[in-house]
C-alpha positions in Angstrom: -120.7 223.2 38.9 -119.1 222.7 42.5 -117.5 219.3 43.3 -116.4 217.8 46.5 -113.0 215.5 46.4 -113.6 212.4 47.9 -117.6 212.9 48.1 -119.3 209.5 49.1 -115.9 207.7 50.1 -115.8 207.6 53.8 -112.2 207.3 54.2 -111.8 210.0 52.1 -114.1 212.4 53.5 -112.4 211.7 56.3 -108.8 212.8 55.1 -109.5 216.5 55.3 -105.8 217.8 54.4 -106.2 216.2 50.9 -108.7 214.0 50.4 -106.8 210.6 50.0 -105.3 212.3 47.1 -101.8 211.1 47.9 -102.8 207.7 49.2 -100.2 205.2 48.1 -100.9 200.9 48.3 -99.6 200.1 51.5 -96.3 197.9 52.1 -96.6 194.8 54.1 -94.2 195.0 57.1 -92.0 192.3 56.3 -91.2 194.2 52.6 -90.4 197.3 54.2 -86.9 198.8 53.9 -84.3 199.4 56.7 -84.8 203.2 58.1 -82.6 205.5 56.1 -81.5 208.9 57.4 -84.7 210.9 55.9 -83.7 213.1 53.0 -86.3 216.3 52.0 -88.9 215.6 49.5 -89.0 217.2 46.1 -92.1 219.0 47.7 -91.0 219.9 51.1 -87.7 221.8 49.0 -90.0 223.0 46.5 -92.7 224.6 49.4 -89.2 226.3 51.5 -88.8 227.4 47.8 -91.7 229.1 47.5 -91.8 230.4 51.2 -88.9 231.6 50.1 -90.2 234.0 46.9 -93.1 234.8 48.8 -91.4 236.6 51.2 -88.7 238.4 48.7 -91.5 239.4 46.6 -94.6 240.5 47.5 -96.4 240.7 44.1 -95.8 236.7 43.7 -99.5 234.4 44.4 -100.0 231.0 44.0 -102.4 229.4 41.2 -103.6 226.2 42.2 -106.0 223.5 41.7 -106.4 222.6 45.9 -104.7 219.6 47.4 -102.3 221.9 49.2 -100.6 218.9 50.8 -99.1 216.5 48.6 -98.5 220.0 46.3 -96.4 221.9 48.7 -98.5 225.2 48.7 -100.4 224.8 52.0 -97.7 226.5 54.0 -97.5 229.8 51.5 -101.0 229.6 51.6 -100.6 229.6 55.6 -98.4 232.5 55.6 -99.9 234.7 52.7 -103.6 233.7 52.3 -103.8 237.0 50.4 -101.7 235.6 47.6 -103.6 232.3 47.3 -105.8 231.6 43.8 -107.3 228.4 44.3 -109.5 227.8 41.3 -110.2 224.0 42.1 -109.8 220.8 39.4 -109.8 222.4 36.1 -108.3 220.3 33.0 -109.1 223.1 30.5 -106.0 225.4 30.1 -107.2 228.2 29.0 -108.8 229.0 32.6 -105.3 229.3 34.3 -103.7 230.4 30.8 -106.2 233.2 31.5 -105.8 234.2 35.0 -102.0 234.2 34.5 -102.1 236.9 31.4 -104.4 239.0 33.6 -102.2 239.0 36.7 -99.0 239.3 35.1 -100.4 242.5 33.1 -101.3 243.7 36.5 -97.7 243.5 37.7 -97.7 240.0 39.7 -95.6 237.4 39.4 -97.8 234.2 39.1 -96.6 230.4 40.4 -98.5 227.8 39.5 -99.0 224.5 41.5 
């Protein structure tokens, strides 16, 4: 079975980095708070992170069930497409549970996301 994020929700066929999956209810302007020196998100640390490992060790790939944007993975997947195992929406454990015994018996070291 194949599915397709967003399929038959215009707006969200139309969001093609994620889908609308990190669509939020939007603020009306007068309830909007004073501008605030911007301070890194959890996942734009957590992507330099894993930039980061990728690059001091080459035997590290990401697991990941897509939506690389509001997960953080899209730039490792960027730099090391190689290292990328995007298996899609999967709530069954035993899939990833899987995938990680096998490549961690093969000598990588598996993130998931």
């Amino acid at each position: 079975m194949v599915t397709v994020k967003g399929k038959g929700y215009g707006l969200a066929e139309a969001d093609e980095a994620d889908r609308l999956h990190a669509v939020s209810c939007p603020t009306p302007p007068e309830r909007l708070p004073r501008q605030r020196p911007a301070k890194p998100s959890w996942t734009s640390v957590f992507s330099r992170a894993l930039l980061e490992l990728g690059e001091a060790d080459e035997a590290l790939v990401v697991i990941t069930a897509a939506m690389g944007g509001p997960t953080g993975w899209k730039p490792f997947a960027e730099k090391f497409p190689d290292r990328l195992c995007e298996h899609g929406v999967v709530y069954a454990v035993s899939l990833e549970t899987a995938r990680v015994s096998l490549l961690s018996v093969r000598g990588v070291t598996p993130r998931t996301g």
